[in-house]
DSSP file (Angstrom, degrees, kcal/mol; ACC not computed):
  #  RESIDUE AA STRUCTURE BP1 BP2  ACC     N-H-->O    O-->H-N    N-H-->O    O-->H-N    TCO  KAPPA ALPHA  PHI   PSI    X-CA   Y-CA   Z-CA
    1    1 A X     >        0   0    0      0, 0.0     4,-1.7     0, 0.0     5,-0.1   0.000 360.0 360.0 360.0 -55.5  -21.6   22.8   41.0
    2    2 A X  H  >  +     0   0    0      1,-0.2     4,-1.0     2,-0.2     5,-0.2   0.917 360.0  46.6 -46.1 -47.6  -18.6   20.9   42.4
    3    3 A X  H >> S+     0   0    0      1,-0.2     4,-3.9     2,-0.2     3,-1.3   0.940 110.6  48.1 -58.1 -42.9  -19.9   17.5   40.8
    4    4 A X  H 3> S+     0   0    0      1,-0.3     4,-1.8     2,-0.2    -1,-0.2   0.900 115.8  48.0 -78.6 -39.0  -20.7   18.9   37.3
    5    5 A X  H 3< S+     0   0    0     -4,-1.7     4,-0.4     2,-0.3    -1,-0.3   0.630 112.6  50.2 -65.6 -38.2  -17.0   20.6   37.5
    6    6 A X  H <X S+     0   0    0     -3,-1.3     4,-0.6    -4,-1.0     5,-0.2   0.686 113.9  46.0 -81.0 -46.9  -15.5   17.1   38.7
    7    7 A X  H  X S+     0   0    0     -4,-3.9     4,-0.8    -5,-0.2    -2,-0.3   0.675 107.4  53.8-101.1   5.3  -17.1   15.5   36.0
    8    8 A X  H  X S+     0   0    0     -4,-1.8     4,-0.9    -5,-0.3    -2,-0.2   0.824 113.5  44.9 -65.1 -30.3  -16.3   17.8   33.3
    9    9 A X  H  > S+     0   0    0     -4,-0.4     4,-0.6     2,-0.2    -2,-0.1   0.260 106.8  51.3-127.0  20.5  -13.1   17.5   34.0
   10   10 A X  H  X S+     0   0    0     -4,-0.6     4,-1.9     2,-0.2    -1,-0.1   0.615 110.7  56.0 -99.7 -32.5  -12.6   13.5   34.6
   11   11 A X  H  X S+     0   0    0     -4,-0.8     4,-2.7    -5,-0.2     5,-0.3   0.916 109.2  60.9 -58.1 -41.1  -14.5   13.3   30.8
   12   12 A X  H  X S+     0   0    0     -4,-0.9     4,-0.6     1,-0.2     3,-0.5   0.898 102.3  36.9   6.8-105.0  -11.5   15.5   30.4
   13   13 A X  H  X S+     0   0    0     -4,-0.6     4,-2.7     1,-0.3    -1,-0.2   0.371 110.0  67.8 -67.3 -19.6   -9.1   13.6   31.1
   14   14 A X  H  X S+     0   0    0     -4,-1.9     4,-1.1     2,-0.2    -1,-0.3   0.995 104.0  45.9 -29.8 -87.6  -11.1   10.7   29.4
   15   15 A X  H  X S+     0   0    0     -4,-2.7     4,-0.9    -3,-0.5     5,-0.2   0.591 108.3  57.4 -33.8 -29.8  -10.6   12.2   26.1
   16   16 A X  H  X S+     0   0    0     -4,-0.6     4,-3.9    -5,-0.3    -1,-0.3   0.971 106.6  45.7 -71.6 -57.1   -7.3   12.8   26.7
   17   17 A X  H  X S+     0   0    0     -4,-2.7     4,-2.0     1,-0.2    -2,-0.2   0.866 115.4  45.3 -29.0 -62.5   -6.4    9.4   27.3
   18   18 A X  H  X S+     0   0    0     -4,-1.1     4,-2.3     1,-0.3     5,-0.4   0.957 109.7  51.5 -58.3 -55.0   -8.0    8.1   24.7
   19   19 A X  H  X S+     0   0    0     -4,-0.9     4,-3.3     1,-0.3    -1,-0.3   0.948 114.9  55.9 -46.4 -38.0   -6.8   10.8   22.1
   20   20 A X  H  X S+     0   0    0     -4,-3.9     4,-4.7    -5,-0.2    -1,-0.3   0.963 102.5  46.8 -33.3 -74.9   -3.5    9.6   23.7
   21   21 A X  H  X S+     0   0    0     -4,-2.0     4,-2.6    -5,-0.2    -1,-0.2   0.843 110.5  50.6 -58.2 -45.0   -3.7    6.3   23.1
   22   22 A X  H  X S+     0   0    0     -4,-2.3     4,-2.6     2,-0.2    -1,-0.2   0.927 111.7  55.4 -31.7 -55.0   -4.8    6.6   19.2
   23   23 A X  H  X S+     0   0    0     -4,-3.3     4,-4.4    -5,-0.4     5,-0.4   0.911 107.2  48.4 -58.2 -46.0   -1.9    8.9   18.9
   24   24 A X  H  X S+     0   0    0     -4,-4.7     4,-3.5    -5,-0.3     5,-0.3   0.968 105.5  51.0 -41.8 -69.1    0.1    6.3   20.2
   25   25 A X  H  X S+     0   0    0     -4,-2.6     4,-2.4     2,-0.2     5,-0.2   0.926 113.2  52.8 -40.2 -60.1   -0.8    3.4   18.1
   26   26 A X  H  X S+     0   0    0     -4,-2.6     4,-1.3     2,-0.2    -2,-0.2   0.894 105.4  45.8 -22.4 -76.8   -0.3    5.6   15.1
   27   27 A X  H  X S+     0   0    0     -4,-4.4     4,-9.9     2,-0.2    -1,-0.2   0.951 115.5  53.6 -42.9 -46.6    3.3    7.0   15.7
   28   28 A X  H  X S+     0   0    0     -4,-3.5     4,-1.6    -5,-0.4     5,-0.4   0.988 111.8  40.6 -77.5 -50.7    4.2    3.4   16.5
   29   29 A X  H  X S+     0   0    0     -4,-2.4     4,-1.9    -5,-0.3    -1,-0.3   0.888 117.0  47.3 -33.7 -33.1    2.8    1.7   13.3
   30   30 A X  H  X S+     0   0    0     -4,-1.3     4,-2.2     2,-0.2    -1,-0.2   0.941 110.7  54.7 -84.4 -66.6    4.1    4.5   11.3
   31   31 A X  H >X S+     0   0    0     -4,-9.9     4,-1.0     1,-0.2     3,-0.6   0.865 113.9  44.1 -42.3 -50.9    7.6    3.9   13.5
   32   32 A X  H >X S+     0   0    0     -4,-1.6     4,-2.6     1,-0.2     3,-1.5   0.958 107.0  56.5 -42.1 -63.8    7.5    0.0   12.3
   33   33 A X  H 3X S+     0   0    0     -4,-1.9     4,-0.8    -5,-0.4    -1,-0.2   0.746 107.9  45.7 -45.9 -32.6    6.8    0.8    9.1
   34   34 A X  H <X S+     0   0    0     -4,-2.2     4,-2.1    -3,-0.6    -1,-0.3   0.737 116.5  47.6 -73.7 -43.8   10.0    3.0    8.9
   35   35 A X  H <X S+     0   0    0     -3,-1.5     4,-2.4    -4,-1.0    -2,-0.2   0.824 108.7  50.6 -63.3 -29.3   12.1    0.1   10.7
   36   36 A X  H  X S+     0   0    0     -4,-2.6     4,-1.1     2,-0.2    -2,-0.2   0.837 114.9  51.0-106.6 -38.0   10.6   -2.5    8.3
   37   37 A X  H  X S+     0   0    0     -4,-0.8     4,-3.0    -5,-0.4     3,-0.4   0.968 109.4  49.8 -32.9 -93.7   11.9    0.4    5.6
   38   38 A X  H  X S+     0   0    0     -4,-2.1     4,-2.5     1,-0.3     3,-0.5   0.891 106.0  48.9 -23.0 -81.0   15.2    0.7    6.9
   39   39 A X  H >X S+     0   0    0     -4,-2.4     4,-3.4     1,-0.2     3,-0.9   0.900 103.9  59.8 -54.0 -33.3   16.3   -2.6    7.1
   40   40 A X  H 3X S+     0   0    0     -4,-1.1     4,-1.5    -3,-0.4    -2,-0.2   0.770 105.1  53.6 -37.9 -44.9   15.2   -3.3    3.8
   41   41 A X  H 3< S+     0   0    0     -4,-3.0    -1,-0.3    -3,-0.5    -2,-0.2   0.621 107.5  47.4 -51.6 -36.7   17.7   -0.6    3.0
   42   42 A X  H XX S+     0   0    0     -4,-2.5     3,-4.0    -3,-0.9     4,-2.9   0.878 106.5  60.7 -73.3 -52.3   20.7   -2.2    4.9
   43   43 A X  H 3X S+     0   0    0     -4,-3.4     4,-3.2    -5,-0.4     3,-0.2   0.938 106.2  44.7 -62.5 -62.9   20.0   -5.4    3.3
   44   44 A X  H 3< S+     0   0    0     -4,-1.5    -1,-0.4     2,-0.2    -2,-0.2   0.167 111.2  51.5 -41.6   8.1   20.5   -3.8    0.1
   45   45 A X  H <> S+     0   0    0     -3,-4.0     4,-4.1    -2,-0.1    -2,-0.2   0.604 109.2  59.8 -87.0 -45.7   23.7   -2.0    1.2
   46   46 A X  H  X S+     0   0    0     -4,-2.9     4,-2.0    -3,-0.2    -2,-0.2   0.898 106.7  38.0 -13.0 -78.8   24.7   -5.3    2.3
   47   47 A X  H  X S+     0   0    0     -4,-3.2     4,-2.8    -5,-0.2    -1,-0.2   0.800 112.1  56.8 -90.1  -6.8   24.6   -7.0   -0.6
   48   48 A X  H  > S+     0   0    0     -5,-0.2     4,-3.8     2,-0.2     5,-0.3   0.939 111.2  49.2 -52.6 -53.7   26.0   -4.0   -2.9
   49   49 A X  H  X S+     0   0    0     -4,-4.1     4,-3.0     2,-0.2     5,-0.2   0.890 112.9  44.2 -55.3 -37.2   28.8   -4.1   -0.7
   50   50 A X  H  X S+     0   0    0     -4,-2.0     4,-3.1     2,-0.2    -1,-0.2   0.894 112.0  51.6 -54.0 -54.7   29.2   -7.8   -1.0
   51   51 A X  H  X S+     0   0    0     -4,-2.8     4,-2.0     1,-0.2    -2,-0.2   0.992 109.4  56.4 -55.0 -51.2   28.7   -7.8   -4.6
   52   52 A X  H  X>S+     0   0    0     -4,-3.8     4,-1.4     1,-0.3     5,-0.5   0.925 103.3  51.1 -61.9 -36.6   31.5   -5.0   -4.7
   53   53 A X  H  X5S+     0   0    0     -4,-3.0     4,-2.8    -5,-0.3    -1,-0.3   0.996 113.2  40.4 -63.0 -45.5   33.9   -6.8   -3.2
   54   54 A X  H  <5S+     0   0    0     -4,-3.1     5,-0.2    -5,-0.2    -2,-0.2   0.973 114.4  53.7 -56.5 -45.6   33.7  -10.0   -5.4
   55   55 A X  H >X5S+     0   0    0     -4,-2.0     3,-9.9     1,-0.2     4,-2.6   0.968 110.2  43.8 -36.2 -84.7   33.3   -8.1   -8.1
   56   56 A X  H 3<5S+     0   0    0     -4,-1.4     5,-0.4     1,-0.3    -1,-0.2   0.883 117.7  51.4 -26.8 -32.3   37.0   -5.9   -7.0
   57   57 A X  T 3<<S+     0   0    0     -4,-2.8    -1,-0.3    -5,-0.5     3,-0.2   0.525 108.3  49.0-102.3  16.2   38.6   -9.6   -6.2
   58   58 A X  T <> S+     0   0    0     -3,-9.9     4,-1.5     1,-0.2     2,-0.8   0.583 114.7  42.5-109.8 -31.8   37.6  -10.8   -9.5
   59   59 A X  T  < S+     0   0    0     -4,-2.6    -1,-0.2    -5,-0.2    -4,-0.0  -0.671 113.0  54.8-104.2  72.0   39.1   -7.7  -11.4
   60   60 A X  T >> S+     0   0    0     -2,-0.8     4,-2.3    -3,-0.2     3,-1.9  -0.383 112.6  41.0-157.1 -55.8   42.3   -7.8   -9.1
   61   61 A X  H 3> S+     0   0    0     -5,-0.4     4,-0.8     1,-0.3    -2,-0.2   0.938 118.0  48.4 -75.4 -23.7   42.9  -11.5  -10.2
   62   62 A X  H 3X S+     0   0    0     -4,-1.5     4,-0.9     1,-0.2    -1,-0.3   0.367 110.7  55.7 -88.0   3.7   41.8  -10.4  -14.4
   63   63 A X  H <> S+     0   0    0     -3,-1.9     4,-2.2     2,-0.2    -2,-0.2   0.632 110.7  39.5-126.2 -36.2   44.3   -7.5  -13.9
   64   64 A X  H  X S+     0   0    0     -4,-2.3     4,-1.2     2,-0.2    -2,-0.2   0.655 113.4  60.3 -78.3 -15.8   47.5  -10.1  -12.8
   65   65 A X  H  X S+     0   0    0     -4,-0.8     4,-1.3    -5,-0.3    -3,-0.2   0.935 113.9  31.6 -83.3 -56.2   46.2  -12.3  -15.5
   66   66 A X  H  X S+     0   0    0     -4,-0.9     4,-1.0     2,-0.2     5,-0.5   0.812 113.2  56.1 -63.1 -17.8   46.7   -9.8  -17.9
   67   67 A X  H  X S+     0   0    0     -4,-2.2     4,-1.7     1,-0.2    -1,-0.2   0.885 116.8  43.6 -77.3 -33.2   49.7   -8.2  -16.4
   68   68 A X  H  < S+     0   0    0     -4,-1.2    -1,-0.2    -5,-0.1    -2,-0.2   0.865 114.5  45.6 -73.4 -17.1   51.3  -12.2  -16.6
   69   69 A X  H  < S+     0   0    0     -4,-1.3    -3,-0.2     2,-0.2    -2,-0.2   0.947 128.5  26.8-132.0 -94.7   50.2  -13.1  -20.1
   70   70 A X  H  < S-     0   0    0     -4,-1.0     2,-0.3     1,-0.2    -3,-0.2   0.770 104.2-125.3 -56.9 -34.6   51.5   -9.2  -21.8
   71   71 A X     <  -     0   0    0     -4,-1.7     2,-0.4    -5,-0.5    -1,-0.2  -0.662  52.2 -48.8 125.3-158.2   54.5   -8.4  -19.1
   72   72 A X  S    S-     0   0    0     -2,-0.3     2,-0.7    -4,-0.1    -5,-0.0  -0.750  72.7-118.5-106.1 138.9   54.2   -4.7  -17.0
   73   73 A X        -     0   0    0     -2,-0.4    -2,-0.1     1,-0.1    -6,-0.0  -0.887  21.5-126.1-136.4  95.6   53.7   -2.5  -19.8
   74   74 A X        -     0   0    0     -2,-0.7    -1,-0.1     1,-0.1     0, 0.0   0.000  34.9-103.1 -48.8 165.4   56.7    0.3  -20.3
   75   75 A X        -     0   0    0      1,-0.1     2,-1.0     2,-0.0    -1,-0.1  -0.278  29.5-119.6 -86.0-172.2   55.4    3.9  -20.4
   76   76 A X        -     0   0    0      2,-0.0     2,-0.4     0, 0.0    -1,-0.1  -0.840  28.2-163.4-117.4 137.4   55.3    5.5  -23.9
   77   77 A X              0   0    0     -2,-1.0    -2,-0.0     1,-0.1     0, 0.0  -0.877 360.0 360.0-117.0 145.3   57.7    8.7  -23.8
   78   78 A X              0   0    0     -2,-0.4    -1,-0.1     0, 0.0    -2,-0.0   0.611 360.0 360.0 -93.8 360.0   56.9   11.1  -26.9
């Protein structure tokens, strides 16, 4: 009786591992997959941000080009 009880419940603990360990493997592929996401996502914040600034320091320098070339522009009073 003790044996059959001992080894029901080391086949247990078998199963458990194992089931463990599957589970394991899963989550972490699934976590990569999510990293490997992510950055992909940064890199493309990255280089929006990058672009927006050249953009902003190109229309900074076209906005002093017009402001020299027409003068400062009076308001219009009705």
């Amino acid at each position: 009786m003790e044996a059959s009880v001992i080894s029901l419940g080391l086949s247990f603990l078998g199963v458990n591992i194992a089931f463990m360990a599957l589970m394991w493997r899963t989550f972490s592929r699934q976590f990569q997959a999510i990293d490997r996401r992510f950055d992909r996502v940064e890199d493309k914040i990255d280089n929006l941000a990058r672009d927006h600034q050249s953009l902003a320091r190109e229309l900074s320098e076209f906005r002093g080009e017009v402001r020299g070339r027409l003068g400062d522009p009076s308001p219009i009073t009705a």
